[in-house]
C-alpha positions, 0 to 999 in steps of 0.5 A: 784655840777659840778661832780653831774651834770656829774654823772647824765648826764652820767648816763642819756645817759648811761641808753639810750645807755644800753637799746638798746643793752641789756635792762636786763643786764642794768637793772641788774646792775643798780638795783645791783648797787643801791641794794648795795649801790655803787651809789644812783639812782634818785628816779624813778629809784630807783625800779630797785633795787627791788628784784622783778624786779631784779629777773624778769630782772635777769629771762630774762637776762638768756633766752637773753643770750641763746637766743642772741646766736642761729643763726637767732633766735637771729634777731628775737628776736632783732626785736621783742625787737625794741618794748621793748628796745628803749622805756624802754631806753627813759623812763629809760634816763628820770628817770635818767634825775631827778638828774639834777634837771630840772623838767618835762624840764629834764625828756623830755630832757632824754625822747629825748636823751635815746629814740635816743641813744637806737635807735642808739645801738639797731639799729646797734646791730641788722644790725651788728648781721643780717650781720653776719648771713650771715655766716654760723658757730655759733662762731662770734654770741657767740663771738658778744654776749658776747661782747655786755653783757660786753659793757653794764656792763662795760659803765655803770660801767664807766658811773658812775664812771668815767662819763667823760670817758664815755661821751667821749666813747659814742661820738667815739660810735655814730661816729662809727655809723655813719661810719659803719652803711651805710656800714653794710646796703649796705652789708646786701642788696647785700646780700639780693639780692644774696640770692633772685637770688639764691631762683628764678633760675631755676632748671637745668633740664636733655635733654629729650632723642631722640626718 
């Protein structure tokens, strides 16, 4: 009962946590983790293994991929999934918060906790990403990209497998966060400011010649 406890705790967090950095990818694998067999997904959860939704989650993954790697582009595209990430992270949390057999009590304690932890992933993905878009050459986005794809595969891999390693990888997350996340705001705003000083300077204009 205990280890059943865990599981769906760490997969509660996991979902929120997930979502925030890339929902496809943790749809994906959750609905093929499901699919074949490998964990018994709470029943509200359970429509992730689909093939429709799996093709559809499957769909988006590839334009994101591409998408996440094109500078500029890719901060785009985190701001207009700041309306898509983080409440299919709560919503996803408050499914998986079934297996702690808690009633509606459960569902909104995920609700609350998946919202907030795909808040924080979101949130630090896109300031980390808008950083470094300040730089010119592509090859840190590929590099930051791929990175998050393999977080997300791999911390819902552990979350489920290995949930209190997860748990324990989650806190030193938000401890990060918290750490870095101040950091990464007064760089982007010093920044800002530098490029905002470039764009107003005046252009330099020649002597008018003596008559």
């Amino acid at each position: 009962m205990e280890s059943q406890t865990i599981q769906s705790i760490a997969l509660m967090l996991g979902a929120g946590w997930a979502s925030g950095l890339n929902l496809y990818a943790a749809m994906l694998v959750l609905g093929w983790m499901g699919a074949s067999g490998q964990v018994d997904l709470p029943q509200s959860l359970e429509i992730l293994s689909n093939p429709m939704v799996m093709g559809a989650a499957g769909l988006m993954f590839v334009v994101e991929f591409f998408t996440d790697k094109i500078p500029g582009l890719d901060s785009l595209w985190d701001a207009l999934h700041t309306f898509i990430r983080i409440p299919a992270g709560a919503l996803m949390a408050a499914g998986a918060a079934q297996g702690l057999d808690m009633g509606a009590a459960g569902e909104l304690v995920g609700l609350v906790l998946g919202g907030s932890l795909a808040t924080t992933s979101h949130v630090s993905k896109t300031s980390a990403r808008a950083l470094i878009n300040t730089s010119p050459e592509p090859v840190s986005n590929w590099t930051a990209s791929v990175t998050e794809d393999a977080a997300v595969i791999g911390g819902l891999w552990t979350a489920l497998n290995y949930p209190w390693l997860f748990v324990l990888l989650l806190a030193v997350f938000i401890l990060l966060a918290i750490w870095l996340l101040p950091k990464v705001w007064r760089l982007l705003k010093a920044a800002g400011t530098t490029l905002s000083g470039w764009l107003r300077k005046p252009a330099t204009t020649g002597t008018p010649p003596k008559t």
